[in-house]
N, C-alpha and C positions, 0 to 999 in steps of 0.2 A: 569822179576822182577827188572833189575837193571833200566833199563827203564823209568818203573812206580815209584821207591823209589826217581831220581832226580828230577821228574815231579812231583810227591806232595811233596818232600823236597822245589822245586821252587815254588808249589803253593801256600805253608803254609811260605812263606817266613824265611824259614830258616836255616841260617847260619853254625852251627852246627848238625848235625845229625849220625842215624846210623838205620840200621832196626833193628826190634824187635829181641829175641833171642827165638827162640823153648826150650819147658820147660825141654827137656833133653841137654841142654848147659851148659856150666861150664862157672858160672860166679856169681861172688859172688854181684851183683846190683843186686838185687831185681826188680827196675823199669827199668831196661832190660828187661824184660822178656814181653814174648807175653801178650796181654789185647787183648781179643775178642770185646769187645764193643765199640771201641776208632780204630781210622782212624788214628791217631797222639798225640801222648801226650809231650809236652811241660816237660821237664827235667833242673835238672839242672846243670846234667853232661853226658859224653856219653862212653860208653866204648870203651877203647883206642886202642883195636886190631881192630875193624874199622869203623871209622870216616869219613866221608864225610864231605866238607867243601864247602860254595858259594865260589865266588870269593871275596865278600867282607872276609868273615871270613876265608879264606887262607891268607890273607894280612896279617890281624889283628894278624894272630897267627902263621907266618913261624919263626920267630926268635926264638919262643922257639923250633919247634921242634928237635934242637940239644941242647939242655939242659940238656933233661934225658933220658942218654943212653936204659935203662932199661922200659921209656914209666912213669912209676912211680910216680903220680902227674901233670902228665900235661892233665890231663881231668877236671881236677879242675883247672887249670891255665886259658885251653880255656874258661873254662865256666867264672871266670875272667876277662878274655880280652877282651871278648863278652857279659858283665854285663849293660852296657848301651842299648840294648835293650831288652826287656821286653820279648821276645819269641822268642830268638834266637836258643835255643838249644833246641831238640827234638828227641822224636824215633817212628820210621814211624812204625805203628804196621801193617799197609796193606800190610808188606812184611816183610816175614820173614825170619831170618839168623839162619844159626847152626854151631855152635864150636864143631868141631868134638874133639881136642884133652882136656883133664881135665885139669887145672890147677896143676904142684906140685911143689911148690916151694923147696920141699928137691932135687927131684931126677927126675924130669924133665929135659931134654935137655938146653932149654932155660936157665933155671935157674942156670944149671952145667955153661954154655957158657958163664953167664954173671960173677958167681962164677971165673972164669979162665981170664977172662978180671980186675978182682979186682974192679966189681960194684955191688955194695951190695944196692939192688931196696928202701929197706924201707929210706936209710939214704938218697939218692938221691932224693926220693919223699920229705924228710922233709926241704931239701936244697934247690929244687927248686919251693917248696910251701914259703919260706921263701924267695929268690930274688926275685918273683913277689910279695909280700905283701899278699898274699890268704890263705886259711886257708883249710881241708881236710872236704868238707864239705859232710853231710848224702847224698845219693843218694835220690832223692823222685821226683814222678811228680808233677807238679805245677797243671796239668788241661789239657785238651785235645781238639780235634775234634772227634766226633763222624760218623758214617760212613752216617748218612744225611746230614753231614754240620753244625751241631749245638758244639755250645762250652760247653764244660763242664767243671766246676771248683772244684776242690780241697782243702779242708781244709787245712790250714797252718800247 
């Protein structure tokens, strides 16, 4: 599967990506989530625990990734950075990922670690949404590839 995920990330020429998520993942994107009928859907942001990037779009976005400790906002940054073309960020629905652990921002690990380091993820997010000029935008697909090759488009 990791395989097949960079070979239609390469094919669909793009930049940003991540595979789909199985419907029992913890993740609060909505258009993470698997879509049986779509090959690929064009996003316009991608979940931050894990991203895959071309080469071109590693360039475009290494500077920020020590900006927010916490991850917090910089999926909306990428998507940002990568706004000059039209279908750069995507999630590969022909292979799918599963987050095994829940999200808990009270009393999860993570969250205690970041708690203990003195980074508090919301303010971080609204700090480094605010040095690149971007804004927190809604997750939603823009439109896809379907599994014969045809595009499919999405209401605004």
């Amino acid at each position: 599967d990791v395989d097949r995920f960079f070979w239609l990330m390469a094919r669909y020429q793009l930049d940003l990506a991540h595979p789909s998520l199985s419907e029992d993942s913890a993740c609060p994107l909505a258009p993470m989530f698997h879509q049986r009928e779509t090959a690929m859907r064009y996003t316009n942001v991608v979940d931050v625990r894990a991203p895959a990037f071309s080469e071109a779009g590693f360039l475009t976005c290494i500077d920020s990734f020590d900006q927010s400790v916490s991850g917090h906002g910089l999926a909306h940054v990428w998507q940002h950075l990568l706004a000059d073309r039209r279908h750069a960020v995507g999630v590969i629905d022909a292979v799918i990922a599963h987050h095994l652990r829940p999200i808990d921002p009270v009393a999860g690990p993570r969250y205690a670690h970041l708690r203990a380091m003195g980074v508090e993820p919301r303010g971080e997010q609204y700090r480094v949404l605010r040095q690149y000029g971007c804004y927190l935008a809604h997750a939603r697909s823009t439109g896809g590839i379907d599994h014969l090759g045809y595009e499919r488009h999405y209401p605004a």
